[in-house]
C-alpha distance (Angstrom), angle and dihedral (degrees) to the residues before:
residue distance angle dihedral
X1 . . .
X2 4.09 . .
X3 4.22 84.0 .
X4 4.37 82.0 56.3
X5 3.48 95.9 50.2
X6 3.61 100.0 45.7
X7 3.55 91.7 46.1
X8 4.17 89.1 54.7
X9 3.41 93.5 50.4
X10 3.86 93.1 46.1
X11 3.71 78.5 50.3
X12 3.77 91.8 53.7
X13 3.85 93.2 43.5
X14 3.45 96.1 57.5
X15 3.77 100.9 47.1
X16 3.85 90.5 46.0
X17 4.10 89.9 50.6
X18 4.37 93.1 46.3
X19 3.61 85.7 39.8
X20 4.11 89.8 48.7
X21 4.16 84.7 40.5
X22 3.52 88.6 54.0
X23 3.82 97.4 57.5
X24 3.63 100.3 41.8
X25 3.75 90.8 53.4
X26 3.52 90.4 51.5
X27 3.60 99.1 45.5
X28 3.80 89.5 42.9
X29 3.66 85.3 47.6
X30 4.13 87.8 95.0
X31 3.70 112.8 80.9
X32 3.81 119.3 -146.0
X33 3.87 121.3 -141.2
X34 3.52 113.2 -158.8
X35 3.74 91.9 -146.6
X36 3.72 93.1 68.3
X37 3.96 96.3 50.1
X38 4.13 90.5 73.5
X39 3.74 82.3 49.3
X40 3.68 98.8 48.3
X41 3.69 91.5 51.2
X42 3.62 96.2 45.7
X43 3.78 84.9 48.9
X44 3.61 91.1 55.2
X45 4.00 97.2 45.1
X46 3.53 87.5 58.0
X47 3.70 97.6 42.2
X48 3.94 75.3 53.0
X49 3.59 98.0 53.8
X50 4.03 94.8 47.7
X51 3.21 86.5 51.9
X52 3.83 101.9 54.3
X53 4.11 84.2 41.5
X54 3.65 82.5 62.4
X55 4.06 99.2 47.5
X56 4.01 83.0 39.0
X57 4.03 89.8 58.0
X58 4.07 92.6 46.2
X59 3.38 83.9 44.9
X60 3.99 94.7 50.9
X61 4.25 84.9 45.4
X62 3.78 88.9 55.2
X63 3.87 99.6 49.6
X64 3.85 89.0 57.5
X65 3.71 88.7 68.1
X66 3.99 100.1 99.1
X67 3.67 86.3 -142.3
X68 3.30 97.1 62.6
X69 4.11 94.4 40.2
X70 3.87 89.4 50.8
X71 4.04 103.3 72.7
X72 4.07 90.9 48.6
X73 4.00 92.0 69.9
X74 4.07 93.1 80.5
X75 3.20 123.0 174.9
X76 3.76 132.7 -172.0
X77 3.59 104.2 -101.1
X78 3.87 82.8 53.3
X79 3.27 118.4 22.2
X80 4.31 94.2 114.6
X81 3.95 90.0 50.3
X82 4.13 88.4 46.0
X83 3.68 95.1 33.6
X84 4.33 79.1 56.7
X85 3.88 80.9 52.4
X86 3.40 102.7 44.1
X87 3.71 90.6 56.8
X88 3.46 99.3 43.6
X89 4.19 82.0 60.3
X90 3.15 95.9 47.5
X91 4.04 86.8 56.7
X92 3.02 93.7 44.1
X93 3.86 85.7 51.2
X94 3.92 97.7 55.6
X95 3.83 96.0 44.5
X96 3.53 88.2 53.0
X97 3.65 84.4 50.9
X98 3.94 83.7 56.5
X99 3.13 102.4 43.6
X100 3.84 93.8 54.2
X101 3.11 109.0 75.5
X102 3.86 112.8 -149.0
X103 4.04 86.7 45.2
X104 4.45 86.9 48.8
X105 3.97 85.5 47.4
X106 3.83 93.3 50.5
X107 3.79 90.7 39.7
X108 3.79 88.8 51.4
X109 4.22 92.7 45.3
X110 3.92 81.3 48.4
X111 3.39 97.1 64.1
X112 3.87 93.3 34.9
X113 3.65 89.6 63.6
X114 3.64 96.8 37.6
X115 4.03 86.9 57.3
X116 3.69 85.8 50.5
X117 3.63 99.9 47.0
X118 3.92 86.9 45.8
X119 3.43 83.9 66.0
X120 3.38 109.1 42.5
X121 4.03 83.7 58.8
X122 3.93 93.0 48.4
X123 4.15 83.9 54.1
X124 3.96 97.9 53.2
X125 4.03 90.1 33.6
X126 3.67 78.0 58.1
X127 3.51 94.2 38.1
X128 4.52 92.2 48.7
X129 3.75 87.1 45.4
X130 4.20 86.8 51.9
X131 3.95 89.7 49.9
X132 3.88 90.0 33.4
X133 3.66 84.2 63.1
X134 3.93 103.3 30.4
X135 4.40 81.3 55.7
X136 4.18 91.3 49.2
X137 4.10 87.7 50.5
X138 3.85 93.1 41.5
X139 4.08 85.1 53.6
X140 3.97 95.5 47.7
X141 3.64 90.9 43.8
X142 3.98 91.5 58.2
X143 3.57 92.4 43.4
């Protein structure tokens, strides 16, 4: 009975490791260059800046609307009543920017890529403190 249960288990072991095997050889199976990272990221900065060109034109359509110019002159006597206002235009503003749905698309790749680029600068912060660090060890080493 012990012999049978090792023997599953062994069993189980080994699938579990070719099946693990399998995957990472697959998903390893992609080489990365290093020259095409620095083009990949200055791909998606510009990607970035189209699209915020984009957003900043719907924008620029928008604030020609009088109605949405008007609550922005505040005064003092007014300014909580238009500051009220101003807000409710300015929600107004952004679900209309959801609701339409080339400016919710570009609003949605915006954020995408400003996730991604968010990243990218964590990993070569990372990366700068790693060589900032490597450099100050080199220099007490020699001295």
């Amino acid at each position: 009975m012990r012999l049978k249960l090792i023997a599953v288990f062994s069993l189980i072991v080994l699938v579990l490791g070719g099946l693990f095997l399998a995957v990472s050889i697959y998903a390893g199976s992609a080489p990365v260059d290093a020259q095409q990272a620095p083009r990949a990221l200055e791909a998606a900065t510009v990607e970035l800046e189209v699209e915020g060109m984009a957003a900043e034109r719907w924008l620029s359509v928008q604030a020609k609307d009088p109605t949405v110019r008007e609550p922005f002159g505040i005064s003092d006597k007014v300014a909580d009543a238009q500051g009220n206002k101003a807000t409710e235009v300015c929600n107004s503003l952004r679900a209309k920017a959801q609701t339409d749905a080339r400016a919710a698309e570009q609003l949605q790749n915006e954020a995408r890529l400003r996730e991604q680029a968010q990243q990218e600068v964590q990993r070569l912060t990372a990366t700068e403190e790693y060589l900032t660090m490597c450099i100050a060890v080199a220099k007490a080493v020699q001295d």
